[in-house]
ChimeraX commands (.cxc) that place a marker at each C-alpha (Angstrom):
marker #1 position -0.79,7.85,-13.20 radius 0.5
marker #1 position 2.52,6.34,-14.17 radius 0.5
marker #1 position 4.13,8.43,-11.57 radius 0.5
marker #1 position 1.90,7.85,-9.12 radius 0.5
marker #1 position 2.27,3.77,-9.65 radius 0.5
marker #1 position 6.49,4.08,-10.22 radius 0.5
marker #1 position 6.15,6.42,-6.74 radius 0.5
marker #1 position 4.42,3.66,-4.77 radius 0.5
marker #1 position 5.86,2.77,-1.42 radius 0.5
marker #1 position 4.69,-0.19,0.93 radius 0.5
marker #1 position 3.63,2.49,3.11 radius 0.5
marker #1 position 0.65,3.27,1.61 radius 0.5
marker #1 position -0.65,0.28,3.33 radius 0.5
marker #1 position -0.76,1.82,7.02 radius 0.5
marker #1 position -3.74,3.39,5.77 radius 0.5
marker #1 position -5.10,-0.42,5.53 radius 0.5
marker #1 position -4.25,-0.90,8.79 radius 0.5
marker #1 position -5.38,1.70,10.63 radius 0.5
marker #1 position -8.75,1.50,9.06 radius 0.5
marker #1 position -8.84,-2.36,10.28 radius 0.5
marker #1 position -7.44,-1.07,13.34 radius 0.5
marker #1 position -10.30,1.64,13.89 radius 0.5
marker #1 position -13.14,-0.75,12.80 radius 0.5
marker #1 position -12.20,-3.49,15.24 radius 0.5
marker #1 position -12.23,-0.55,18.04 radius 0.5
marker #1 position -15.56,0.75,16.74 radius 0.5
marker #1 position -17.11,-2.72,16.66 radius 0.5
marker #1 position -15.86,-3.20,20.38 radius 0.5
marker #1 position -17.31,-0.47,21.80 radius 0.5
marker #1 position -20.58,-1.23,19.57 radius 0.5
marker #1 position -20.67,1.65,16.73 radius 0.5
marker #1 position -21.57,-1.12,14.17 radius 0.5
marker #1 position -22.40,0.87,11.74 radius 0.5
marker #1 position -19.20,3.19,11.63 radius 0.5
marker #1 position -17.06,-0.35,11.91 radius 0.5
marker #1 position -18.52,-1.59,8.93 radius 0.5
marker #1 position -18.34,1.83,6.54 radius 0.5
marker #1 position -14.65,1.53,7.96 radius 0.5
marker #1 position -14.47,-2.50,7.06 radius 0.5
marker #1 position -15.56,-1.36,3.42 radius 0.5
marker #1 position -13.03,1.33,3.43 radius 0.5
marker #1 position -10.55,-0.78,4.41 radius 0.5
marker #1 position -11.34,-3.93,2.44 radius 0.5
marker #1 position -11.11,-0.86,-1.05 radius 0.5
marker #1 position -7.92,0.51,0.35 radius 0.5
marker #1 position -6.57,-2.68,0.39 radius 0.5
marker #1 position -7.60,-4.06,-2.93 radius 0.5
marker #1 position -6.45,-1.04,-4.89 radius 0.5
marker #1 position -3.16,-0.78,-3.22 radius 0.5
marker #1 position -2.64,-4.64,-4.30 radius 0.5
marker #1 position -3.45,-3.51,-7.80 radius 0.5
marker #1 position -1.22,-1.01,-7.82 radius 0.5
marker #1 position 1.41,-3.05,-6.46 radius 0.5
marker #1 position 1.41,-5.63,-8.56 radius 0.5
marker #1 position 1.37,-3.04,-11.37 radius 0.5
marker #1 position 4.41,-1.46,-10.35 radius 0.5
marker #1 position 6.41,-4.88,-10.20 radius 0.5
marker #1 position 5.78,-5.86,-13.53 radius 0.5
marker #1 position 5.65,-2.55,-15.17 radius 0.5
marker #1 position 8.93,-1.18,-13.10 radius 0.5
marker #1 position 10.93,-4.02,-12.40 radius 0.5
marker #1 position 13.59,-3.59,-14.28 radius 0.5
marker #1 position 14.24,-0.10,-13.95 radius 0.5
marker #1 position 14.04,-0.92,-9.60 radius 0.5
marker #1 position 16.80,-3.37,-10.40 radius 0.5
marker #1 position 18.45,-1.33,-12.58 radius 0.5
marker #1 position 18.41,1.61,-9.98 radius 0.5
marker #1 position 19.07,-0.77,-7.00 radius 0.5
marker #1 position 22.37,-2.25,-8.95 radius 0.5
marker #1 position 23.40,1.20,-9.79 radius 0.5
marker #1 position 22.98,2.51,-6.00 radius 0.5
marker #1 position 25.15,-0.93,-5.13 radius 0.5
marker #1 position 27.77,0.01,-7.41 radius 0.5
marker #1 position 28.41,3.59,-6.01 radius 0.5
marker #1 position 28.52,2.79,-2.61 radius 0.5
marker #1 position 31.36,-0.42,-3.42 radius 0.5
marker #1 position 33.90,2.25,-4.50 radius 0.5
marker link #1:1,2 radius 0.2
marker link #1:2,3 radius 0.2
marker link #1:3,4 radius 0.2
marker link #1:4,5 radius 0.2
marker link #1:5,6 radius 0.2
marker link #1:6,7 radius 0.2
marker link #1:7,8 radius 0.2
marker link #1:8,9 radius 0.2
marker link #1:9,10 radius 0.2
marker link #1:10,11 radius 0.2
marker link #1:11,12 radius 0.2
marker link #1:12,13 radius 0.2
marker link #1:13,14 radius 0.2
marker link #1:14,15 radius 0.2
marker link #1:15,16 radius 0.2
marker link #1:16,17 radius 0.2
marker link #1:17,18 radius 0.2
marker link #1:18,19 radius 0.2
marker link #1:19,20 radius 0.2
marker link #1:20,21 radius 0.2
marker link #1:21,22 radius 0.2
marker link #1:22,23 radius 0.2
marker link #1:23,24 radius 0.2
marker link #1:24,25 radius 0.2
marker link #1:25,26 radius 0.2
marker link #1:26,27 radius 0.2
marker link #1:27,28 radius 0.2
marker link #1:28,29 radius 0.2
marker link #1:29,30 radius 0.2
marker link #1:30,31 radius 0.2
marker link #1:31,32 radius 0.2
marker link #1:32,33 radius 0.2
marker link #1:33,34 radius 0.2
marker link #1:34,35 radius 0.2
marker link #1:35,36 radius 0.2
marker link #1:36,37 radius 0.2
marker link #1:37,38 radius 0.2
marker link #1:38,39 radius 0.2
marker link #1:39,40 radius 0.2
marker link #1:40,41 radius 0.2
marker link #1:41,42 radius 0.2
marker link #1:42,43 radius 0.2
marker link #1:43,44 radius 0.2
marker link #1:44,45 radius 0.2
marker link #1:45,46 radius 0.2
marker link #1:46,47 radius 0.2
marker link #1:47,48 radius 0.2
marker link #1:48,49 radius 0.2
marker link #1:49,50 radius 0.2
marker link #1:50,51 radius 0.2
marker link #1:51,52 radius 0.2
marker link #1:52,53 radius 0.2
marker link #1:53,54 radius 0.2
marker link #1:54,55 radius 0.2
marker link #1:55,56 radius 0.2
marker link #1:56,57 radius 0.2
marker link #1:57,58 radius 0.2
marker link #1:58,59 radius 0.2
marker link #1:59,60 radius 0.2
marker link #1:60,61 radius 0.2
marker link #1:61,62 radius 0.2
marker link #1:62,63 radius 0.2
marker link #1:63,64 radius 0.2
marker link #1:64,65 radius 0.2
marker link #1:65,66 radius 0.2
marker link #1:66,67 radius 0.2
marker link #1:67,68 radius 0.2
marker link #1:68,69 radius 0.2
marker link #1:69,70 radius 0.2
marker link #1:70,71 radius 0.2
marker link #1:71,72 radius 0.2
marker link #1:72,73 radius 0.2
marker link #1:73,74 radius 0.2
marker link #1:74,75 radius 0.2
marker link #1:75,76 radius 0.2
marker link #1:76,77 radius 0.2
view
């Protein structure tokens, strides 16, 4: 799990979006139903992927700005 949290990209929220995306589409053409399983998925998505990412700040933050200061210093030589 560790991985999977250190491994996190912002990314992972397109699948956020085009749930929200989808469910606004299905609720405009009047599949109410299928918007709304797609709301819930969304509105899950979304709160686990916050979780996550506020997990990996405080659990990886120093070693991002340890890697990031690292990655500054080879490319200034």
């Amino acid at each position: 799990m560790h991985r999977a949290v250190e491994g996190l990209t912002p990314a992972y929220f397109a699948l956020v979006m085009a749930s929200g995306i989808i469910s606004v589409g299905m609720n405009l053409e009047g599949f109410d139903a299928i918007s709304w399983v797609l709301l819930v998925i969304c509105a899950s998505a979304f709160a686990v992927l916050l979780c996550l990412t506020a997990w990996r700040f405080v659990a990886y933050r120093q070693a991002t700005s340890f890697r990031n200061r690292l990655a500054g210093a080879r490319l200034c030589r």
